[in-house]
matplotlib code that plots the C-alpha trace (Angstrom):
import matplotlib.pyplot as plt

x = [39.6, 42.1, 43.4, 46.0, 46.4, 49.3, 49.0, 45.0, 44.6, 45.1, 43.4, 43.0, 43.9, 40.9, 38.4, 39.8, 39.4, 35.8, 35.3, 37.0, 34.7, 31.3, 32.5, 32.1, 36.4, 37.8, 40.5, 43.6, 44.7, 48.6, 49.9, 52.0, 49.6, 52.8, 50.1, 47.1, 44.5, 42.8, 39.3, 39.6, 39.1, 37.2, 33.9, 35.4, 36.1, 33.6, 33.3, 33.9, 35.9, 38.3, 41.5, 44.4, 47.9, 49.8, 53.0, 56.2, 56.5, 60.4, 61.1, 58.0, 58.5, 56.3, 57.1, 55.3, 52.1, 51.8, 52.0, 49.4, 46.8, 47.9, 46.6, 45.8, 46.8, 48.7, 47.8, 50.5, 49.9, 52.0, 54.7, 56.0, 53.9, 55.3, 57.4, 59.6, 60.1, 61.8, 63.9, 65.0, 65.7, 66.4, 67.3, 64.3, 62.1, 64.2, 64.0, 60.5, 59.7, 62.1, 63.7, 59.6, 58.4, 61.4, 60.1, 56.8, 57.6, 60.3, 57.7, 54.8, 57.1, 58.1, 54.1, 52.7, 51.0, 49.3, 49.8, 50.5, 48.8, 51.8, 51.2, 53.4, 52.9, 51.7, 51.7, 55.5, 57.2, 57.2, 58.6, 58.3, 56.8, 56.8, 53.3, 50.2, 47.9, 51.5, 50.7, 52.9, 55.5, 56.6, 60.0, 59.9, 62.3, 62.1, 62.1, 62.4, 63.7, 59.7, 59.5, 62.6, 61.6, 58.1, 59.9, 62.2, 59.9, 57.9, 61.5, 61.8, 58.4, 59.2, 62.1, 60.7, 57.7, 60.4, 62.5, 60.1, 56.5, 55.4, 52.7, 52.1, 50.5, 51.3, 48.1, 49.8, 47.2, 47.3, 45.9, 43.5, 41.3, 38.0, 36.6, 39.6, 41.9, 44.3, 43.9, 47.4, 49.6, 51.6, 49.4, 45.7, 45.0, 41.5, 41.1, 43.3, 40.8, 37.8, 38.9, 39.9, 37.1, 34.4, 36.5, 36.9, 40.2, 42.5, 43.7, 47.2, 47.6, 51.1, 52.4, 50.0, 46.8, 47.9, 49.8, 47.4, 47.1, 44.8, 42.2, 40.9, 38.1, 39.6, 36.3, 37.7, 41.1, 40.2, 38.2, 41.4, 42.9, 40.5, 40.4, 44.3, 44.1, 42.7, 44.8, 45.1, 47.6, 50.9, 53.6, 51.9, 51.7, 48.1, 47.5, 44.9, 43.3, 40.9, 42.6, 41.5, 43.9, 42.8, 44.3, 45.0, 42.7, 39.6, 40.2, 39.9, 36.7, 35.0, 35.6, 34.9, 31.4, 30.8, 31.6, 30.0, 32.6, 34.2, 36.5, 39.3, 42.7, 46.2, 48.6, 52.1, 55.8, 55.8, 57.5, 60.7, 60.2, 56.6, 55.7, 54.0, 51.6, 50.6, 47.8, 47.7, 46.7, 44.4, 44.2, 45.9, 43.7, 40.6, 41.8, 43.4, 41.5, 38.0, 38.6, 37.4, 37.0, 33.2, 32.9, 33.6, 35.1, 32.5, 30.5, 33.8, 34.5, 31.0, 31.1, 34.3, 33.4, 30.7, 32.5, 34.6, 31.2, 29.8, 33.6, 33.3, 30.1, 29.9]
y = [-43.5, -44.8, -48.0, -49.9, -53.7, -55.8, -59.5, -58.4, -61.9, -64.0, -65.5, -62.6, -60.0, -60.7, -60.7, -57.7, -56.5, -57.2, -55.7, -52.3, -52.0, -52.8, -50.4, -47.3, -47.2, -47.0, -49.9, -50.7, -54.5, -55.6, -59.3, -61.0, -64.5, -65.8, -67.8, -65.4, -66.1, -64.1, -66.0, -64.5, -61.1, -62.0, -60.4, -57.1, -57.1, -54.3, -52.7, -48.7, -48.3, -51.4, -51.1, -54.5, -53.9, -57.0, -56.3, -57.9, -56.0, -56.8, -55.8, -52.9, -49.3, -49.4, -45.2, -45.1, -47.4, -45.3, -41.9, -42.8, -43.8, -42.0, -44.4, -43.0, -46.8, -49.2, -52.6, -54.9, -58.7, -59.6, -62.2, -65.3, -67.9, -71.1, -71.5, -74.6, -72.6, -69.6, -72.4, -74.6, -70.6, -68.1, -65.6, -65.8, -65.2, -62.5, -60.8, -60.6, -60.6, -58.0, -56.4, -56.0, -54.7, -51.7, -51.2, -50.6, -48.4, -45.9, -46.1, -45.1, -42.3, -40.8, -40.6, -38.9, -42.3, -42.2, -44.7, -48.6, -51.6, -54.8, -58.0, -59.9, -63.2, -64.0, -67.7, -68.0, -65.0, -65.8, -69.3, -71.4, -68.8, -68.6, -68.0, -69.3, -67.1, -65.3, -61.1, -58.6, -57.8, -61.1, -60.7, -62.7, -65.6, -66.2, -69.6, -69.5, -66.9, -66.5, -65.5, -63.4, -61.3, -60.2, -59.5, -57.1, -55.8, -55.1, -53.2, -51.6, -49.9, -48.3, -47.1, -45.6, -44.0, -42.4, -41.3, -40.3, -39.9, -42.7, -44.2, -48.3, -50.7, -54.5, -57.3, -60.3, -62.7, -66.6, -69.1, -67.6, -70.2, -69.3, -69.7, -69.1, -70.8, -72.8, -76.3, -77.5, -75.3, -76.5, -73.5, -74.4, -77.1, -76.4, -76.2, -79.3, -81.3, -79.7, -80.7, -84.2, -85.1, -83.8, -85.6, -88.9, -89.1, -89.5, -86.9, -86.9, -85.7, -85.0, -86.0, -87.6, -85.0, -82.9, -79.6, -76.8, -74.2, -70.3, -70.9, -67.4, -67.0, -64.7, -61.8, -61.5, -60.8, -58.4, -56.8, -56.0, -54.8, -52.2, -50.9, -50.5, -48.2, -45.7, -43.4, -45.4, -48.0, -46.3, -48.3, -51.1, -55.3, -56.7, -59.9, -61.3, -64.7, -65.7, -67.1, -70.3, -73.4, -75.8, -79.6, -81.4, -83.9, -81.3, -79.4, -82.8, -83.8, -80.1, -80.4, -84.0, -83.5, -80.4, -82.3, -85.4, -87.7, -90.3, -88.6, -91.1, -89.4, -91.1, -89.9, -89.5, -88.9, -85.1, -82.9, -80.8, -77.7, -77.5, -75.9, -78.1, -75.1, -71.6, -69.4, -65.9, -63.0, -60.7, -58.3, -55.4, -55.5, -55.5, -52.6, -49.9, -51.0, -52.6, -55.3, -58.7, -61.8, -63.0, -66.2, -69.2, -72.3, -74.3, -71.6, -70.6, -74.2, -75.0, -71.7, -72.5, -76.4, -74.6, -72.9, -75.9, -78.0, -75.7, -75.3, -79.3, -79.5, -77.1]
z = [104.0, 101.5, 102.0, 100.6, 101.4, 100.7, 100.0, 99.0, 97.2, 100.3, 103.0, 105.6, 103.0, 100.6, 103.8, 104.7, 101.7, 101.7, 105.1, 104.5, 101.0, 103.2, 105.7, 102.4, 102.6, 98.8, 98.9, 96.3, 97.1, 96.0, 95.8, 93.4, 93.8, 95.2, 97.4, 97.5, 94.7, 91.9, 92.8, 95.7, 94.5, 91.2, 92.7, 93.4, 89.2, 89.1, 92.1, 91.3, 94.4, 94.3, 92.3, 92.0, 91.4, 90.4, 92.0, 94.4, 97.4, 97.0, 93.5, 92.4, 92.6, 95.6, 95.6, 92.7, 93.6, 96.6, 94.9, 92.4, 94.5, 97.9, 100.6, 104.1, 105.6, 104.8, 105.7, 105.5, 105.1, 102.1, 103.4, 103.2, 105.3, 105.4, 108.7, 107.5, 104.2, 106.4, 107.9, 104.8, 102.8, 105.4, 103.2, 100.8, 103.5, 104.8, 101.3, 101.5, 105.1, 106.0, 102.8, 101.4, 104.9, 104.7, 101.2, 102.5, 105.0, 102.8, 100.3, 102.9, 104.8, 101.0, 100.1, 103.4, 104.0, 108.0, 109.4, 108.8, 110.3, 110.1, 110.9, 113.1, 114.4, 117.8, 117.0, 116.6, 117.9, 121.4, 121.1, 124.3, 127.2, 130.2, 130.7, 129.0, 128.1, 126.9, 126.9, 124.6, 127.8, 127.5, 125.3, 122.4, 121.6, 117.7, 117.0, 112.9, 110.5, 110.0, 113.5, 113.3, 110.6, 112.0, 115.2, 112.4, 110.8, 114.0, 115.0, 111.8, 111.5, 115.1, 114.0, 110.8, 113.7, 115.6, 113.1, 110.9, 112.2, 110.6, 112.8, 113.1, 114.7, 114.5, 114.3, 116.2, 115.3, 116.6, 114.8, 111.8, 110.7, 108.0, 104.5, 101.5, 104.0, 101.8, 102.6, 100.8, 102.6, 106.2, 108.8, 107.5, 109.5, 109.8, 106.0, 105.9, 107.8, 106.7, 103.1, 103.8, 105.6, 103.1, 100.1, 102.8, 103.0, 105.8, 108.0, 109.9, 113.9, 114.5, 117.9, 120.0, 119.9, 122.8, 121.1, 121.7, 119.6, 119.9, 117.4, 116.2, 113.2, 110.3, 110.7, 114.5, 113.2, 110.1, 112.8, 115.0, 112.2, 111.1, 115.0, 114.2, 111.6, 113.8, 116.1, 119.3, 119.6, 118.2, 118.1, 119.9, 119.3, 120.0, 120.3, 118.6, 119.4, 121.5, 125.4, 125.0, 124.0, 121.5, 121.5, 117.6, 119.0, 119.9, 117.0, 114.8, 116.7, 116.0, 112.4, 111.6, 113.5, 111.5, 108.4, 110.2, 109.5, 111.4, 113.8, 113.4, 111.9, 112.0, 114.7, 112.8, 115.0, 115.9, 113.6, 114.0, 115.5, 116.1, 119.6, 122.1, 123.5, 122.2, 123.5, 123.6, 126.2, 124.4, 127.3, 125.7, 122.3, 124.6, 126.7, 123.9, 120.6, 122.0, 120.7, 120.9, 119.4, 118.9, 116.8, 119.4, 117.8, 116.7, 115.1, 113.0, 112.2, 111.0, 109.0, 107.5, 106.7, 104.8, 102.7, 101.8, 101.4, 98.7, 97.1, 97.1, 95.5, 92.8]

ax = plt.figure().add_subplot(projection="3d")
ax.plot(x, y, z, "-o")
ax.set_aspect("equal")
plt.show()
C-alpha cells in the first residue's frame, strides 16, 4: 500500500515509519520538526521507497501533497503534544490539533484517500473515570484543550465517514514509552529518567510516587496502528495500552535498575492538573483488530535505557 504519515519525524511516527517500510509498504512521511527530528529519519535518506515532505499540516496545500503522491492511508500523528501547552494557548493547540486534523481529512476526501488511522489520546481523554481498566463506552470528560481536540478530531473524522465515505479509525494509545522518546519534553518520563540517571543527575517524582499511569512500548502501539489501516474497525476508538497500572515510584525503580543507578529521586508538590490514576481497557483492540500488546515493562524499559546508553556514549 501507499502510506502517508503525518508528524513522520517524531517519536511514534519515525518507528512507524520504519515498520510500514519492513513490512514492503512505499511510505511518504510529513512533519514540520515542530518537535519530531530529522535524525530520526536520516537512515531512510536513501531508501527508494521513502519520500519526506517538509510541510505544516495547518498552513500547506495538503490537496496538493496528497494528489502527488496519492496515499491509500493516512496515518495521522502530527499534533501538538504538550498538555500544559494546550492549556497556557488554547487556541494554538486548537489550530493544529483541530484546524490541521480537518485539513487532513478535506484534503484525504478530495484525493480518494481510503481510509485514515487518527490518533486520539487514551491517556487524557477520559479524565477522572469511573472505572479502572476505563473501556471506549465510557464517555470521555476532556480535561485540557489537548484532550478536547482529539475528542474533535475523533468527531470530526466521523462526520467526514458519514458524510463522505471516508473511513477512520482512531489509535487511543496510553502512555508510549521507547527509543527516540524525547527526554526534555513534559510526557517522556521514561526518557526523562532514563537520561538523568545514565548522565547522574537527579530525577524529580511528583506527588508522593503513587499516580499510576498505562505504560505501553511504542512497537505495541505502531503495531495497533498498522492493524487499523485495514478494513475492520470503521469508525471505532481502540485503546491501546497494556491493563496494567504503573506507580511513579515502580516506574522509577524499573528504570534506575536498568540503568543500575541508585533508585533515589526527589519527591516534588504534585502538579496542577495531573491525573491521580489512568489505565486503560484494551478489550475492544483485542477483540476487532487482534491486537495486543507484547513487550512487558521491563523488557521495554531495558530496551529503551539502551538506546539512551549508546546515544550517551557515542
Amino acid at each position: 500500500m501507499r502510506a502517508l504519515v503525518t508528524g513522520a519525524a517524531g517519536f511514534i511516527g519515525s518507528t512507524l515509519v520504519d515498520r510500514l517500510l519492513s513490512d514492503g509498504h512505499s511510505v511518504v512521511g510529513l512533519d514540520n520538526y515542530a518537535s519530531g527530528r530529522a535524525t530520526n529519519l536520516e537512515h531512510l535518506v536513501e531508501v527508494v521507497e521513502f519520500a519526506f515532505v517538509e510541510a505544516d499540516i495547518v498552513t500547506a496545500d495538503l490537496q496538493a501533497i496528497f494528489a502527488e503522491h496519492q496515499p491509500e492511508v493516512v496515518f495521522h500523528l502530527a499534533a501538538q503534544i504538550d498538555v500544559r501547552h494546550s492549556v497556557a494557548d488554547p487556541q494554538f493547540d486548537a489550530s493544529v490539533n483541530v484546524i490541521g486534523t480537518v485539513r487532513i481529512a478535506d484534503a484525504a476526501r478530495q484525493t480518494g484517500v481510503r481510509k485514515i488511522v487518527h490518533t486520539s489520546s487514551g491517556g487524557s481523554i477520559y479524565g477522572t473515570p469511573p472505572t479502572y481498566p476505563t473501556a471506549e463506552a465510557v464517555p470521555t470528560d476532556p480535561a485540557s484543550p489537548y484532550a478536547a481536540g482529539k475528542v474533535a478530531g475523533e468527531i470530526y473524522l466521523n462526520t467526514f465517514r458519514h458524510l463522505y465515505g471516508l473511513e477512520c479509525s482512531h489509535i487511543a494509545p496510553a502512555n508510549v514509552y521507547g527509543p527516540r522518546q524525547d527526554p526534555h519534553g513534559e510526557a517522556g518520563v521514561v526518557a526523562i529518567f532514563a537520561q538523568a540517571l545514565l548522565s547522574g543527575k537527579s530525577t524529580k517524582v511528583f506527588g508522593d510516587g503513587s499516580n499510576t499511569r498505562d505504560y505501553v512500548f511504542v512497537d505495541d502501539v505502531v503495531d495497533a496502528f498498522v492493524k487499523a489501516s485495514g478494513p475492520a474497525g470503521g469508525g471505532q476508538r481502540f485503546n491501546v495500552g497494556t491493563g496494567v497500572e504503573t506507580s511513579d515510584r515502580q516506574l522509577h525503580s524499573a528504570v534506575a535498575a536498568a540503568v543500575g543507578a541508585p533508585d533515589d529521586p526527589e519527591f516534588h508538590p504534585p502538579r496542577l492538573g495531573d491525573l491521580k490514576r489512568s489505565c486503560l481497557d484494551i478489550g475492544l483492540a483485542e477483540q476487532v483488530l487482534g491486537w495486543r500488546p507484547r513487550v512487558d515493562l521491563d523488557e521495554g524499559v531495558a530496551r529503551t535505557v539502551e538506546y539512551f546508553r549508546q546515544k550517551h556514549s557515542g
